[in-house]
DOTI-98446 format. One record per residue (C-alpha): residue in three letters; x, y, z. Coordinates in pm, whole numbers, padded with zeros to 5 digits, always signed. Layout:
BEGIN
alaXYZ/...
END
This chain:
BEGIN
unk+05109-03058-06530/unk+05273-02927-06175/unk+05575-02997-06104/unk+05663-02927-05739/unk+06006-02911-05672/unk+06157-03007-05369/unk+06533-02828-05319/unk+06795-02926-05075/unk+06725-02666-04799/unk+07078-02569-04730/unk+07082-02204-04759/unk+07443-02149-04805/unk+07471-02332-05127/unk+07186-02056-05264/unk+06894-02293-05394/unk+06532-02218-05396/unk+06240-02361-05334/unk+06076-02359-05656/unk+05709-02442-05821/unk+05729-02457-06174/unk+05397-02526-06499/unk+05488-02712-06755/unk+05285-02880-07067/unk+04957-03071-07059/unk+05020-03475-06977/unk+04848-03584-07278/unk+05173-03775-07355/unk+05154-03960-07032/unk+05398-04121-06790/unk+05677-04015-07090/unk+05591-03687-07132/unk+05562-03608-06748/unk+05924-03836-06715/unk+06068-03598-06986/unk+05930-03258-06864/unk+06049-03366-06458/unk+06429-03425-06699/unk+06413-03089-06829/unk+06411-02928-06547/unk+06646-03149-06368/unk+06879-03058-06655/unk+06825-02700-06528/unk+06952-02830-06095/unk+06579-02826-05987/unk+06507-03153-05800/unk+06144-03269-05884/unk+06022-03483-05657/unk+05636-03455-05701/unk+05412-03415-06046/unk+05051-03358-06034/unk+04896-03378-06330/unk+04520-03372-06485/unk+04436-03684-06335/unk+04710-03799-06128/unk+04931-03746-05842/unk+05349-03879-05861/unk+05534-03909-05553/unk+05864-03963-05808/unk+06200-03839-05889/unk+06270-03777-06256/unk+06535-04064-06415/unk+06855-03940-06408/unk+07201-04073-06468/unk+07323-04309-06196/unk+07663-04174-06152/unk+07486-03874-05988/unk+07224-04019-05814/unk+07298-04369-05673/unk+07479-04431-05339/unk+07430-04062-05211/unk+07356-04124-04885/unk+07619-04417-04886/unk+07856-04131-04999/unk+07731-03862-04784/unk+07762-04005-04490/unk+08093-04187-04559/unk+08237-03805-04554/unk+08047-03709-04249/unk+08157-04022-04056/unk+08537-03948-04210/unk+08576-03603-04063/unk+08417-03733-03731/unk+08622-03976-03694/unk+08923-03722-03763/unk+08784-03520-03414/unk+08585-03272-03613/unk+08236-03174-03444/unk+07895-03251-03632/unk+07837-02923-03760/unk+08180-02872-03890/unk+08092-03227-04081/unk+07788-03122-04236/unk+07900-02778-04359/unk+08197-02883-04524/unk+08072-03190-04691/unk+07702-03045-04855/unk+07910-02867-05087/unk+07940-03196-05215/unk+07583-03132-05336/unk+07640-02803-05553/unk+07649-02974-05913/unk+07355-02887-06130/unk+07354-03206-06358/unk+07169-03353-05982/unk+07140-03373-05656/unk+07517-03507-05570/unk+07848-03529-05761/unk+08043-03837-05696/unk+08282-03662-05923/unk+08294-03370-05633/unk+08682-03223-05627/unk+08811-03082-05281/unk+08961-02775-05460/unk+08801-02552-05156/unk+08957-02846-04872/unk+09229-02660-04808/unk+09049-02381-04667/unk+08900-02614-04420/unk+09009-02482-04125/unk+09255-02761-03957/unk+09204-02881-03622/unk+09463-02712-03369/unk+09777-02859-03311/unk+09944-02844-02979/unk+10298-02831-02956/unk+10479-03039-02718/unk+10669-02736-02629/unk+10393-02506-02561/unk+10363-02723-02219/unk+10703-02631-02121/unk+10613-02363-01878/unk+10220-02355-01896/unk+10156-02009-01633/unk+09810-02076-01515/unk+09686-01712-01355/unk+09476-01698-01008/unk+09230-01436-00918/unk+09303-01424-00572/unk+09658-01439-00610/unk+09602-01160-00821/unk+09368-00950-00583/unk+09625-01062-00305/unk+09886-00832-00530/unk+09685-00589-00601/unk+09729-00693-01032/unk+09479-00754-01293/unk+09473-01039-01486/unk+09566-00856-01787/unk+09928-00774-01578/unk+09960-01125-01478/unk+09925-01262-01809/unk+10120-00991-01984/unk+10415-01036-01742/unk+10417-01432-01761/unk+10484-01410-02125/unk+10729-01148-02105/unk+10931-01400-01841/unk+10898-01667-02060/unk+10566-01858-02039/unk+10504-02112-02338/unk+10124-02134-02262/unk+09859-01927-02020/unk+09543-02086-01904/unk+09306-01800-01697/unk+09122-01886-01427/unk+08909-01718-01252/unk+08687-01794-00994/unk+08400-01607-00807/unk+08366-01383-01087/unk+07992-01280-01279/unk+07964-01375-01607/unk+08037-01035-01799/unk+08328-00936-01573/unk+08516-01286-01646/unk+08450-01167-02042/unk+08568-00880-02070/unk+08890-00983-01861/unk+08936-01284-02072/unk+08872-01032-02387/unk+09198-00848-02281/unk+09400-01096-02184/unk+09340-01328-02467/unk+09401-00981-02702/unk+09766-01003-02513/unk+09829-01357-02581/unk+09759-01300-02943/unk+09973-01070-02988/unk+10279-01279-02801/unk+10119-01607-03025/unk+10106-01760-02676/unk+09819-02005-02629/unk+09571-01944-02415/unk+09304-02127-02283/unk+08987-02032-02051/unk+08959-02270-01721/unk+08633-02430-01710/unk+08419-02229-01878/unk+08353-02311-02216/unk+08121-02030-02303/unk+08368-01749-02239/unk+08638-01969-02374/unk+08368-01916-02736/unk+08248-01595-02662/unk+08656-01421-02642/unk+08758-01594-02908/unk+09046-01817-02647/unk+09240-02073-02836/unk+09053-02328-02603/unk+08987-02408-02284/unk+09100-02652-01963/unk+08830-02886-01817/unk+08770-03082-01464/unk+08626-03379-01413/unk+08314-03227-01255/unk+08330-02978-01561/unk+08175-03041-01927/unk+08274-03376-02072/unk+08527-03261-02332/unk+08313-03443-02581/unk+08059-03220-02578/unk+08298-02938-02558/unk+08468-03065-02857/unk+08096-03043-03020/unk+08065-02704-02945/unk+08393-02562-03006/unk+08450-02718-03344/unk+08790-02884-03396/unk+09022-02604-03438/unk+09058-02516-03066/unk+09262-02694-02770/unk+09063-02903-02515/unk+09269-03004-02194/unk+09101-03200-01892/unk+09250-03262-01527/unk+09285-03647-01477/unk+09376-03821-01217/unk+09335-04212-01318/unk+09456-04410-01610/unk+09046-04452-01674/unk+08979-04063-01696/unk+09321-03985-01937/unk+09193-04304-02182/unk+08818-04088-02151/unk+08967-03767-02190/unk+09184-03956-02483/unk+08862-04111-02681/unk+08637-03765-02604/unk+08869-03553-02834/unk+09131-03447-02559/unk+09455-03251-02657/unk+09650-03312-02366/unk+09610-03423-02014/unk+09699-03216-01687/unk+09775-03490-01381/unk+09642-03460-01070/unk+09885-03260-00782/unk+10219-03395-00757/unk+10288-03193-00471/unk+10043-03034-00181/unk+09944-02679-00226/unk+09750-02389-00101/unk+09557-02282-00485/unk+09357-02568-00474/unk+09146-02785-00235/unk+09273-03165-00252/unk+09231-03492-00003/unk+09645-03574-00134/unk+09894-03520-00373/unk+09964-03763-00600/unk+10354-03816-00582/unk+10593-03885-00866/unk+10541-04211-00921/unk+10249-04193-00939/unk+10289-03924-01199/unk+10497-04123-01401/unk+10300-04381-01401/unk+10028-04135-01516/unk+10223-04037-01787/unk+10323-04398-01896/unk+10001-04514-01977/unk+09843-04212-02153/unk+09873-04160-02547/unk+09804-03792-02459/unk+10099-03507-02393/unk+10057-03487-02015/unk+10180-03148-01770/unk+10246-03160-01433/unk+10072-02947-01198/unk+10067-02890-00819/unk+10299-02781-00589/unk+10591-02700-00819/unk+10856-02425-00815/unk+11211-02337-00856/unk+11313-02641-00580/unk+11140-02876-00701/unk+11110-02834-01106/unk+11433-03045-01166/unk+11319-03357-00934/unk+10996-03363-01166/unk+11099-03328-01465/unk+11486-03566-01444/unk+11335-03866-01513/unk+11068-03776-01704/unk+10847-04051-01947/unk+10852-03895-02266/unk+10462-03796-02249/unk+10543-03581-01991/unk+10596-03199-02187/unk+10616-02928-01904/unk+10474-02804-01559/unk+10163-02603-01494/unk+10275-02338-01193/unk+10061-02139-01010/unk+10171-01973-00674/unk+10549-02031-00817/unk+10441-01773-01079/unk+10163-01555-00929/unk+10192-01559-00594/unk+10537-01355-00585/unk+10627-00945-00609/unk+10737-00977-00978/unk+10561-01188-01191/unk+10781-01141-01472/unk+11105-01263-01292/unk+10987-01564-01134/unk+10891-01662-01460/unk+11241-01631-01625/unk+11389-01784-01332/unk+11196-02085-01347/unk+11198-02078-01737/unk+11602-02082-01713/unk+11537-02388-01490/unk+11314-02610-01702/unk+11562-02476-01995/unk+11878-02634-01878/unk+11663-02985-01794/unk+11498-03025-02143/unk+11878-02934-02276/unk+12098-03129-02072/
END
């Protein structure tokens, strides 16, 4: 009799493909059952027997407790870590080593003495929005500074988190900028996050990255970044934060509160509207556009408790010494978080 036996393809958990001779069917349909046991008592999976006369499309019996409900099981786990934001991959990798047992195919008796090392997803502090120092290229060319300067000198003034942004940049200049400054931010265990671009954001090894709504849904972001990084998307609406929410979302930056020159806009949004923003989304939200030392305190007074920090640009970057505007308006948000 052949036995061909069929083994769980997953490479990581080391199992072969496998085709195996054993003795002549002249017992029958019990001697081929007991030979396809034999080896199952060894972890091969025998799913067909050919013998002298016959072909079996047939899995050997085995006991029920590691056989029956598998898939049930199976995807029970997958559907459990999706559902906790973690990507599909992620899901499938983690929960196959439910298969590893050699007494079958699945162990309903699996331990998770290897869960803790499952990486957890990222967790955003609510004071890492505080002063959020998001860098500008131009700005940046304007003062003759690289973005390695910009970011280094934000975090030296005080800046909780650093997004880079960079537009009108190729591809491998943007990386190996982003490769320095996210080396700096390391170092300072800052956060920092890669604006739009979700590739670099993987490829330099960035804690995560910011999104637009004309960007890549976070969703799919959140697929390809796995669940240990920070996602943030620009909303404007109630409609995009509850998206931005259900897609896997960390936190939520609002839409300008203020006009400014760093970005192109038909209007700012206004406090209220802010607030109202902020109200209605079960997301940490940071305010961005427009603010600076004058204004900080008017945003941030009468805050909804959603609302974490400000995102400054030109307040930050678009001034002789980085590093100094930044304590300034650190001491600033300081005293309003305290008082």
């Amino acid at each position: 009799m052949w036995v061909c036996n069929h083994v769980n393809l997953y490479w990581k958990l080391k199992r072969f493909n496998a085709l195996s001779v054993s003795v002549s069917d002249s017992a029958g349909a019990a001697g081929t059952q007991a030979g396809i046991r034999a080896r199952g008592a060894l972890g091969v999976c025998c799913s067909i027997a050919i013998t002298e006369t016959s072909i079996y499309n047939i899995m050997g019996r085995q006991e029920t407790m590691d056989t029956h409900g598998t898939g049930c099981t199976l995807t029970s786990y997958i559907a459990a870590e999706m559902a906790a934001k973690r990507n599909i991959q992620d899901a499938l990798e983690h929960n196959m080593k439910i298969g590893t047992c050699l007494r079958g195919p699945f162990s309903h008796s699996f331990t998770f003495a290897e869960y803790s090392k499952i990486p957890e997803r990222q967790v955003l502090k609510a004071s890492n929005l505080r002063l959020y120092a998001v860098t500008d290229s131009g700005l940046n060319k304007r003062w003759q500074r690289s973005a390695v300067e910009a970011v280094r000198s934000a975090i030296k003034g005080g800046a909780t988190m650093v997004q880079l942004r960079v537009k009108e940049a190729e591809t491998l200049d943007f990386f190996k900028e982003a490769v320095s400054c996210v080396e700096v931010a390391k170092h300072s265990r800052i956060p920092i996050v890669i604006n739009d671009r979700v590739d670099i954001a993987m490829a330099c090894g960035a804690d995560g990255v910011h999104l637009g709504q004309s960007d890549l849904p976070a969703r799919q972001a959140r697929m390809l970044l796995g669940s240990d990084k920070i996602i943030g998307v620009s909303c404007q609406t109630l409609e995009q934060v509850q998206k931005a929410y259900e897609d896997g979302a960390d936190y939520v930056g609002s839409g300008a509160v203020f006009p400014t020159t760093t970005k192109k806009i038909n209007s700012a949004i206004g406090l209220e509207h802010l607030y109202a923003l902020c109200r209605g989304s079960p997301l940490p939200v940071v305010a961005i556009g427009g603010i600076n030392a004058s204004n900080v305190k008017e945003v941030l007074r009468e805050r909804p408790s959603t609302l974490h920090g400000v995102a400054v640009i030109s307040a930050l970057f678009d001034q002789p010494d980085v590093c100094k505007a930044t304590q300034e308006l650190a001491e600033i948000i300081s005293d309003v978080f305290n008082s």
